[in-house]
N, C-alpha and C positions, 0 to 999 in steps of 0.2 A: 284708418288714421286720416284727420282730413289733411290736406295738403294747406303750405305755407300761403297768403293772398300775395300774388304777384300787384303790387302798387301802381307802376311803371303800366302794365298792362291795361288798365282800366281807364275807363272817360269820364276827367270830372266836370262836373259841371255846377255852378253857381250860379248865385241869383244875376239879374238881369238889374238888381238894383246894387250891387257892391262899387260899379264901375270898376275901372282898371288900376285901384291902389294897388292889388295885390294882398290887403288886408280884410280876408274874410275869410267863409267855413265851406267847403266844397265839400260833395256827392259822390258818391260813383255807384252804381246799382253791381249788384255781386248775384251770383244765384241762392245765394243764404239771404240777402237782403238786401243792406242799405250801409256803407259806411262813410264815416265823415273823418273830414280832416283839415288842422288849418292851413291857408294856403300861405301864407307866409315861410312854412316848415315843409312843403312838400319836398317832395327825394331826399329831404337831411339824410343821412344815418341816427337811427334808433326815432323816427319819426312817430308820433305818437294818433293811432288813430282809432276810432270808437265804430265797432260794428252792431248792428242791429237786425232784430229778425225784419221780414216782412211786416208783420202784424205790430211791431214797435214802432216802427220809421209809420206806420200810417196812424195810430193813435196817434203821435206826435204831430204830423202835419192835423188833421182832425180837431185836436185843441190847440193849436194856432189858428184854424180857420175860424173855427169858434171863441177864440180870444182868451181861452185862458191863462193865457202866458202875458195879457195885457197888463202894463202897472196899472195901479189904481190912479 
């Protein structure tokens, strides 16, 4: 049974381009992966956060580097 992900425990980290609103989407690497979260909501109660394998979290950066997530 896996165990619950301690939040609190983890180091997130954000882009270097958000500055310091406070309004953006932070990281923290896990040993299953990659999860994300908004920083505006962090430590709420019932905080809503989105995990990914390894192999997710890097296809995803990969077609950003590559741009396909650019608008037209």
């Amino acid at each position: 049974m896996e165990q619950p992900l301690d939040l609190a425990s983890l180091r997130w980290f954000k882009s270097s381009y958000s500055g310091d609103q406070g309004a953006c989407v932070e990281i923290a690497h896990t040993p299953a992966g990659v999860v994300v979260r908004d920083s505006k909501q962090n430590d709420q109660p019932g905080q809503q956060i989105f995990q990914f394998t390894g192999a997710e979290w890097q296809a995803f950066v990969d077609g950003a580097r590559n741009g396909e997530f650019d608008l037209p």
